[in-house]
C-alpha positions as CSV (number, residue, x, y, z in Angstrom):
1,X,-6.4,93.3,-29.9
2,X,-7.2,96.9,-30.0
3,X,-9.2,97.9,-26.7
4,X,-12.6,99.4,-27.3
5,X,-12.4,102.7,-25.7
6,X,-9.3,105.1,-26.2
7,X,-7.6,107.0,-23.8
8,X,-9.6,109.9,-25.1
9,X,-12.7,108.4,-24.4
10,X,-13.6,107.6,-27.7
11,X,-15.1,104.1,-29.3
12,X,-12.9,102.3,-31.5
13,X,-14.3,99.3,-33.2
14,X,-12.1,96.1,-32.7
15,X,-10.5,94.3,-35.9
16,X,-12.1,91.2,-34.1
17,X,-15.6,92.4,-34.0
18,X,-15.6,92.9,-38.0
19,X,-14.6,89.5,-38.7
20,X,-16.9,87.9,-36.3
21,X,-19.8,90.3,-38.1
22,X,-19.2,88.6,-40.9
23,X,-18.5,85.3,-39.8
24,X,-21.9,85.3,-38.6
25,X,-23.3,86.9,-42.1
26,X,-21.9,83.6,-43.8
27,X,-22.8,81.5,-41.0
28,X,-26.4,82.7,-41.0
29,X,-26.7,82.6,-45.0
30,X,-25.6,79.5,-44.7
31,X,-28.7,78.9,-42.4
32,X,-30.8,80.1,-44.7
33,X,-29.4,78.3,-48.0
34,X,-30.0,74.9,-46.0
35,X,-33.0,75.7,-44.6
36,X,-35.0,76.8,-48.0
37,X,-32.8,74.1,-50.3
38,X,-31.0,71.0,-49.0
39,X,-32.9,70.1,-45.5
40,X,-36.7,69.8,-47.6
41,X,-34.9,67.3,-50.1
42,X,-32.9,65.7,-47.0
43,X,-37.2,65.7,-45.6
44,X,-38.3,64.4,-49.1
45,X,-35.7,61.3,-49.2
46,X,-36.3,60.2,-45.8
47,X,-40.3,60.7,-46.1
48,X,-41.6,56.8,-46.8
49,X,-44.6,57.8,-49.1
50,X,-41.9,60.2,-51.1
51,X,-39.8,57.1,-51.6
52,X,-42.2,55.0,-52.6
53,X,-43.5,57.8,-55.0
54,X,-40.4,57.9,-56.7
55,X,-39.9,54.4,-57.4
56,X,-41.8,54.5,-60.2
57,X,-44.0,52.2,-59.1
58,X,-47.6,53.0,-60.6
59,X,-49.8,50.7,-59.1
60,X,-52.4,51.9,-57.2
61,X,-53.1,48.7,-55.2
62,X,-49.6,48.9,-54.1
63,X,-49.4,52.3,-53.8
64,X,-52.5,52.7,-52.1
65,X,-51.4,49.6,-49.2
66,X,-48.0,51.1,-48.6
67,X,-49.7,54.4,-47.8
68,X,-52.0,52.2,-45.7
69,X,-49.0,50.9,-44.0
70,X,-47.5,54.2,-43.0
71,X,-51.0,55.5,-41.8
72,X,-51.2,52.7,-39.2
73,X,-47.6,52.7,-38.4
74,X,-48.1,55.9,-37.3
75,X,-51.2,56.0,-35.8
76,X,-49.7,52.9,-33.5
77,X,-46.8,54.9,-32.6
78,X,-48.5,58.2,-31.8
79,X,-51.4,56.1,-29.5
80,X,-48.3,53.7,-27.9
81,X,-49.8,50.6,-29.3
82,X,-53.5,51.2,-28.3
83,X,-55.4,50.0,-31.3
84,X,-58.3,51.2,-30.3
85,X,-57.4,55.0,-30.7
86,X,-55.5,54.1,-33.4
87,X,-58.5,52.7,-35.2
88,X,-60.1,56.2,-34.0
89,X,-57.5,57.7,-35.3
90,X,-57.5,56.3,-39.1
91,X,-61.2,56.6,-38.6
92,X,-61.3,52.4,-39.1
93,X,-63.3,50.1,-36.9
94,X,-61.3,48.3,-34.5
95,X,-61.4,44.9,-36.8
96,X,-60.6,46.5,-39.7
97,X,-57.4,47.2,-38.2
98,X,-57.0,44.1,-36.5
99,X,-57.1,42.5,-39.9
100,X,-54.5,45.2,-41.9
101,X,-52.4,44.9,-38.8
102,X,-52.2,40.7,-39.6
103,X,-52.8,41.2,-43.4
104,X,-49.1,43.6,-43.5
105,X,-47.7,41.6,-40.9
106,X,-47.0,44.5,-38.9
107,X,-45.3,43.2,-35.8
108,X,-43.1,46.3,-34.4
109,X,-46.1,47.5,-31.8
């Protein structure tokens, strides 16, 4: 490795430091490239209403209660199980939910 200061005082640039410069160049284009391309579609795939969405599937009854079915998964998750908030939440009364919750047999609380 070539030292960084020579016996005159002057600063030489190590061989080293130019291939880690550009190292990091690739490694932060690289960054970029999966950030702006392949991490949204990796997003998209694993997103339940973008799967649904893609199966074709063009009923909106269907559509409409799988969507449903998210919402309130959620909404359970973020409130820890308290239906209460959770009806708050999907701006529902309390029964209402009850009755989805039994109606999509939605047991994972």
């Amino acid at each position: 490795m070539t030292p960084l200061a020579s016996s005159s005082g002057s600063f030489l640039i190590s061989p080293d430091i130019g291939l880690m410069f550009w190292t990091l160049l690739v490694f932060l284009i690289s960054l970029y490239i999966l950030n702006k391309m392949v991490f949204p579609r990796i997003r998209d795939a694993l997103d339940p209403v973008q799967v649904h969405l893609a199966s074709g599937e063009l009923s909106v009854k269907k559509t409409t209660a799988a969507i449903e079915q998210i919402l309130i998964r959620r909404a359970l998750q973020k409130t820890k199980g308290n239906r209460t908030r959770a009806a708050d939440l999907l701006e529902i009364s309390h029964r209402a939910l009850l009755y989805k919750i039994k109606d999509y047999k939605i047991t994972d609380l």
